[in-house]
C-alpha positions in Angstrom: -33.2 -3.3 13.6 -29.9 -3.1 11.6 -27.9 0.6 12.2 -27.3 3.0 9.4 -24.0 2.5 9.4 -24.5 -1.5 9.3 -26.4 -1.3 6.5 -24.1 1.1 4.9 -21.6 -1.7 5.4 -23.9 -4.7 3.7 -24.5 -2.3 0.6 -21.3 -1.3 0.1 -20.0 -5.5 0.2 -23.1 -6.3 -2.4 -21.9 -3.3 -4.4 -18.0 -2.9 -4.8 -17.0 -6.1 -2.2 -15.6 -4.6 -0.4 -15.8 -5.1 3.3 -15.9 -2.6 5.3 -16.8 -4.9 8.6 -12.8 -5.3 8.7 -11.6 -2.3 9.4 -11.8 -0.7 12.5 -15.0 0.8 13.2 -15.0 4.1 15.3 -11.9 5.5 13.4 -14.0 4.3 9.7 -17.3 5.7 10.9 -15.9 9.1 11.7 -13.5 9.5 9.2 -17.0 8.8 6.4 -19.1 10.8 9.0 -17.4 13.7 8.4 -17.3 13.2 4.6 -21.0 12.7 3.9 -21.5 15.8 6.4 -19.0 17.8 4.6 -21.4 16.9 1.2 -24.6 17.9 2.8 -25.7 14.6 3.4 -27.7 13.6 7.0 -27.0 9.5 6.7 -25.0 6.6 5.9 -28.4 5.7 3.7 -28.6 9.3 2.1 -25.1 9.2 1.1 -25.0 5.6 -0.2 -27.7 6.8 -2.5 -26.0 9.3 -3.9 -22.9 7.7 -3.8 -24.5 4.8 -6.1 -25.5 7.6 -9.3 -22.4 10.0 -8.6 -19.1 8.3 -9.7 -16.7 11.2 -8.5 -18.6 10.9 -5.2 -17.7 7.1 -4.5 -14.7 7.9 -5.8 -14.0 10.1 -3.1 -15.4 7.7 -1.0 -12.7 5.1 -2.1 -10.1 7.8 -1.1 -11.3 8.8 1.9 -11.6 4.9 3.3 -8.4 4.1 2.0 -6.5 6.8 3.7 -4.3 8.2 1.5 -0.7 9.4 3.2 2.4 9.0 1.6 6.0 9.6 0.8 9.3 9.0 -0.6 11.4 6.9 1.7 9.1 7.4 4.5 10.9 6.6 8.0 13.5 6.8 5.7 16.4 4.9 8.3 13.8 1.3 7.7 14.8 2.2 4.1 18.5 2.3 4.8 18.0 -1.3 6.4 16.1 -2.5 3.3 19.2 -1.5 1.0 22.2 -1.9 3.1 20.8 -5.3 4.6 17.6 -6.7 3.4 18.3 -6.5 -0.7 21.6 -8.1 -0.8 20.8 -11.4 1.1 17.9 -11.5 -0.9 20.3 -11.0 -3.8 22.2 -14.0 -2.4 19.6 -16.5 -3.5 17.9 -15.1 -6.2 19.5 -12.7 -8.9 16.3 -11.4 -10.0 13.5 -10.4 -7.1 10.1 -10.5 -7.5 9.0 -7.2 -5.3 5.3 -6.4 -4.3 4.3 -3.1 -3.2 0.6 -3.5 -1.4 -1.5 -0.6 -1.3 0.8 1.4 -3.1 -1.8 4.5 -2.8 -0.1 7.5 -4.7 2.9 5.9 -6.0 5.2 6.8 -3.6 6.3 3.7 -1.9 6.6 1.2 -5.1 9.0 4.2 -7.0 11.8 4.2 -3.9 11.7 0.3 -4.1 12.3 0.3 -7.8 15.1 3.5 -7.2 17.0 1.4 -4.3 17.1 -1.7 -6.8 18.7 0.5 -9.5 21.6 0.2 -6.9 21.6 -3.5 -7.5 21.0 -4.0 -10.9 20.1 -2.5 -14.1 16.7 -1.1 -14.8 15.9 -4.3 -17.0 15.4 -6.5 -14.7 13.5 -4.3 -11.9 9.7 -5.4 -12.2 8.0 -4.4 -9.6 3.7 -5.0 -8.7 2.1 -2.6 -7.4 -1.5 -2.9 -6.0 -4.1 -0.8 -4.8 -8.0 -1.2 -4.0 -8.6 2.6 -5.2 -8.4 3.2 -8.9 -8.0 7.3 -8.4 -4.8 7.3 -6.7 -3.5 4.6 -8.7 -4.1 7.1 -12.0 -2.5 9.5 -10.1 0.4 7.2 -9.2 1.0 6.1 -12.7 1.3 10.0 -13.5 4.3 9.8 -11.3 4.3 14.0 -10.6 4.3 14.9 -6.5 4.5 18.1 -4.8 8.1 18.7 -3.0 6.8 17.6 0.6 6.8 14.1 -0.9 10.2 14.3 -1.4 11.3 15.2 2.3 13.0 11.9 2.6 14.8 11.7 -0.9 18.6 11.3 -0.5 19.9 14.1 -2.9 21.7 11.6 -5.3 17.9 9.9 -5.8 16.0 13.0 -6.2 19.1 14.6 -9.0 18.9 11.0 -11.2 15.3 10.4 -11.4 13.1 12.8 -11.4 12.7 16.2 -12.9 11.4 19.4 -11.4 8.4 21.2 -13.2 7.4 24.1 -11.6 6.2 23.4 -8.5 6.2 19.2 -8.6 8.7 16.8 -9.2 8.0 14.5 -12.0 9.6 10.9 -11.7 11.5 10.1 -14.8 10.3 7.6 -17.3 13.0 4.5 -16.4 11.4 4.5 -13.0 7.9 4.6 -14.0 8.5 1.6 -16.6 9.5 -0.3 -13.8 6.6 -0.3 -12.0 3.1 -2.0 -12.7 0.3 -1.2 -11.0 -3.2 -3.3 -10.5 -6.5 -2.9 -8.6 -6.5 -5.5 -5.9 -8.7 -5.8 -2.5 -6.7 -7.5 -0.1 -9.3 -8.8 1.6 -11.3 -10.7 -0.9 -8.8 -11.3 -3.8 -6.4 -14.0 -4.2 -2.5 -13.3 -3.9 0.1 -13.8 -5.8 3.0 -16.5 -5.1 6.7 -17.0 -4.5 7.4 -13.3 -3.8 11.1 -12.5 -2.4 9.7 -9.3 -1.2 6.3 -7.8 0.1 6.0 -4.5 1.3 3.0 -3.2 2.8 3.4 -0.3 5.2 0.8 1.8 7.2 -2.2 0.2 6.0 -2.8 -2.8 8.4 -2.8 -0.8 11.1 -6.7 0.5 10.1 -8.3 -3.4 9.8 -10.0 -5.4 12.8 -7.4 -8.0 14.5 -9.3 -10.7 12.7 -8.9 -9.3 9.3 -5.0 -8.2 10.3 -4.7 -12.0 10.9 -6.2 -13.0 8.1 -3.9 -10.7 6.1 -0.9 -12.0 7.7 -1.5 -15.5 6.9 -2.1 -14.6 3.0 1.1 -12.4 3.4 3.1 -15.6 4.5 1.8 -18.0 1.9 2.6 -15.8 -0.9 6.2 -15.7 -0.3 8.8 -18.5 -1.1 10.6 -19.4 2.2 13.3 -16.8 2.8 11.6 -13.9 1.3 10.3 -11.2 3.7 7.3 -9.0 4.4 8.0 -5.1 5.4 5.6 -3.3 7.5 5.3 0.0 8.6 7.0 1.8 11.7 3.6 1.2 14.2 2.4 -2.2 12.8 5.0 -4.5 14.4 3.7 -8.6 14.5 4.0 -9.4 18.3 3.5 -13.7 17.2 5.4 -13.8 14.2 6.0 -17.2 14.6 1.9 -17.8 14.5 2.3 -16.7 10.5 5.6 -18.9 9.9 7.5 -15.8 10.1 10.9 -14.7 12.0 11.9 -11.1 12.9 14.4 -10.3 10.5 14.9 -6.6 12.0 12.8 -4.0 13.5 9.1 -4.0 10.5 10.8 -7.0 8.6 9.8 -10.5 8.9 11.4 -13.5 7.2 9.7 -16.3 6.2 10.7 -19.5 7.4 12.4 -21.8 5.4 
């Protein structure tokens, strides 16, 4: 007989498709556990249920599987080698870049790529995608407002030219925001995007199966144009790059071979 949790996992594919099979399944299991517990609920088969009639439930849901934590220029020296390295060889072969922040979650991440570019060129010509399977935080992204923790990282140039303080949260200005556009996207099941000089996706990967992390890097690789390069985040290092048609560019950034 099929678990509770397995069949959790079949309803939730038929439902939203997404797959819950690839991520890793203690860490999931306890991290939703502890949600449906918290609501009063005693299984995976109560909670789906309920889940299925109560919108802001699954929306929680959504936020609790896709593990929300986020800031400005997180490990902020990887940043320093974006802009001081990274951008201007990239630069060197293309003038404009097209730039893809994966599972953006709240914002933070796609807004300090757009706010390093503005050191390259002017606001114009910054486009840059951001994606996200989970529609809540991406509302709250496009708001663009974050508490002051967020902003730890921000060098105090940044934080003085683009965003504004109001009250207790920092609000970032309008420029920035128009720079950024932001989709729903599963990584998993949709389609990607091509000839992308650079991909960022940080702190995400490390939460999937090895199969579906393999997966992921192989659609990673084929939806850059040789040259461009994928940034990861500071514990999800790619021990074969070459298996993906990668080369370590520096410590979290691979290049794609030519």
């Amino acid at each position: 007989m099929m678990n509770d949790y397995q069949e959790f996992i079949t309803k939730v594919l038929k439902k939203t498709g997404i797959d819950l099979a690839c991520y890793k399944e203690a860490q999931m299991k306890r991290r939703l556990t502890s949600l449906y517990e918290k609501k009063g609920y005693k299984s995976f088969q109560e909670f789906f249920n309920a889940m299925s009639t109560d919108r802001a439930l699954f929306d929680e849901f959504l936020d609790r599987m896709t593990i929300n934590v986020s800031e400005f220029y997180r490990n902020g020296k990887r940043w320093e080698v974006l802009e001081k390295k990274i951008i201007p060889k990239l630069l060197e072969k293309n003038k404009r870049l097209k730039v893809w922040s994966a599972a953006c979650s709240t914002g933070e991440e796609p807004y300090t790529i757009a706010m390093i570019l503005t050191k390259f060129m002017p606001l114009s010509q910054i486009q840059v995608l951001a994606t996200d399977l989970d529609e809540t935080v991406m509302e709250r992204a496009k708001k663009g407002i974050y508490p002051e923790r967020s902003l730890q990282e921000v060098p105090d140039d940044i934080k003085k030219k683009y965003f504004t303080k109001d009250g207790i949260f920092y609000k970032v200005n309008d420029e920035i925001k128009r720079t950024v556009t932001f989709k729903k996207h599963n990584l998993l099941a949709d389609s990607f995007d091509s000839n992308f000089d650079l991909i960022v996706c940080r702190n995400v990967l490390i939460y999937f199966t090895e199969d579906a992390k393999e997966l992921l890097y192989k659609k990673f690789s084929a939806a850059l144009r040789p040259g461009g390069i994928f940034f990861v985040g500071s514990t999800e290092q790619i021990f074969n790059p070459p298996a993906y048609g990668f080369e370590t560019e520096d410590t979290f950034f691979y290049r794609k071979a030519k």
